[in-house]
N, C-alpha and C positions, 0 to 999 in steps of 0.2 A: 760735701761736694758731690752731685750726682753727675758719674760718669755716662755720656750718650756714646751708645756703639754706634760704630760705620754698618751700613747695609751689607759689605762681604764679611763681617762676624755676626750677623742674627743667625742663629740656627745653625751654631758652630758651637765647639768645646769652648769658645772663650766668652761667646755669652751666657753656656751654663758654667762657668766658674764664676760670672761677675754676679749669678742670681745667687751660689751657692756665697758667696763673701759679704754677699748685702744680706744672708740670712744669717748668716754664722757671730756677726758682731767681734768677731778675731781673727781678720784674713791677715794671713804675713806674707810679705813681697822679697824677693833679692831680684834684684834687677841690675845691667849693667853694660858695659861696651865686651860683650864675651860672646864669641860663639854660641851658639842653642845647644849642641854636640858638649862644648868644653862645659857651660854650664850644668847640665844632667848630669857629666862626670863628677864634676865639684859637690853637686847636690848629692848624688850615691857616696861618694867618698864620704863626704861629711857626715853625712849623716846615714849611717850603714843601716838604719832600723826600715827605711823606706824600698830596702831593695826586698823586704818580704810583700808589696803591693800589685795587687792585683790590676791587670789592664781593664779598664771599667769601658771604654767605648773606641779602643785604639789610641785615643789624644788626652782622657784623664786617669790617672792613676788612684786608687784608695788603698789605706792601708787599714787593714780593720783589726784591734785590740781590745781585750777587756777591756780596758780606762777608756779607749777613746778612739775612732777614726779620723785619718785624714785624708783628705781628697787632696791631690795635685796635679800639677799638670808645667809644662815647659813652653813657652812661645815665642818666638821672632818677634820684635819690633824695628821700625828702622834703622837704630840706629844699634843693636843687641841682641840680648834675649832678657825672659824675666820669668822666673819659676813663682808660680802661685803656691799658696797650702791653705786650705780650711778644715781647721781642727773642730771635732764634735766629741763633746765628755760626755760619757754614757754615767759617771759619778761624778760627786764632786773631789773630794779630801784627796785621795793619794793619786787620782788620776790628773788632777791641775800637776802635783811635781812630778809625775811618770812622763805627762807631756812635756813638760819642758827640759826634763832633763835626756828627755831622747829624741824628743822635737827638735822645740823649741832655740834650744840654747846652742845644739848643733847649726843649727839653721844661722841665726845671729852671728856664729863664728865665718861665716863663710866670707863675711864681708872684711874678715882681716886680707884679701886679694882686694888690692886699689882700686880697683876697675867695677865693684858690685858695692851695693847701696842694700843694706836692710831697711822693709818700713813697714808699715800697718797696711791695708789692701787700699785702691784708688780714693775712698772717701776722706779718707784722713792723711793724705801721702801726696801732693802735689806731683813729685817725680814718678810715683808708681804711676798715678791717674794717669800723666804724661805717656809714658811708658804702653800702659795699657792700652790706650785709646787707639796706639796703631797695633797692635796685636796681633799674630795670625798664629793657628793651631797646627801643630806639627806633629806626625805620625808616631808610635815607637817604634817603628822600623826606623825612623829617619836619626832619634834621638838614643837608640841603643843599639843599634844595629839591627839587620831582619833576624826574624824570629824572636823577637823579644815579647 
């Protein structure tokens, strides 16, 4: 399924997240009817390894490891929010279970909350696709508070 962006996301964080998810062949989505604010929380809580990431342009985050970086990011949609991730293994062997067991599988749990949907990024994901296509890029001042 190729997703087309709307003209107010060209040349925004959310159409460098959908170049980075059609390059990466493993984008993972949690999306849902949740605040943008609640979901970052959710997303740090859960997954504690992500709060060591660096702000990469104010609206995507990276987390850079020996096994592997991840790029993220948080974004409104109309009817939610929907946190992106693209994983990049710099090996193969231990760095595929170091992802997923500090990624990956945190990430997957988040959707035990009714209201969040896990899924593969817009190509393979009908609800993500959904989701994304109204998408807008949100600050980390707006998403952790200023100074973040």
């Amino acid at each position: 399924m190729k997703l087309t962006l709307s003209n107010r996301q060209l040349g925004t964080a959310v159409e460098t997240m959908m170049k980075l998810m059609d390059a990466c062949g493993l984008p993972l989505m949690v999306h849902g009817v949740i605040p943008p604010r609640s979901l970052s929380d959710a997303v740090l809580r859960g997954v504690p390894r992500l709060r060591e990431s660096d702000i990469s342009n104010d609206q995507i985050f990276v987390l850079r490891t020996i096994c592997y970086d991840v790029a993220w990011s948080v974004f409104e949609y109309d009817s939610g929010a929907i946190a992106a991730f693209v994983p990049v293994l710099h090996e193969r062997d231990a760095a595929v279970h170091n992802l997923r067991v500090e990624i990956i599988d945190p990430i997957r749990s988040l959707t035990s909350n009714p209201f969040l949907h896990f899924g593969g990024g817009p190509a393979n994901d009908p609800k993500a696709a959904s989701a994304y296509a109204s998408a807008a890029p949100l600050s980390a001042d707006f998403l952790f508070g200023p100074g973040s």
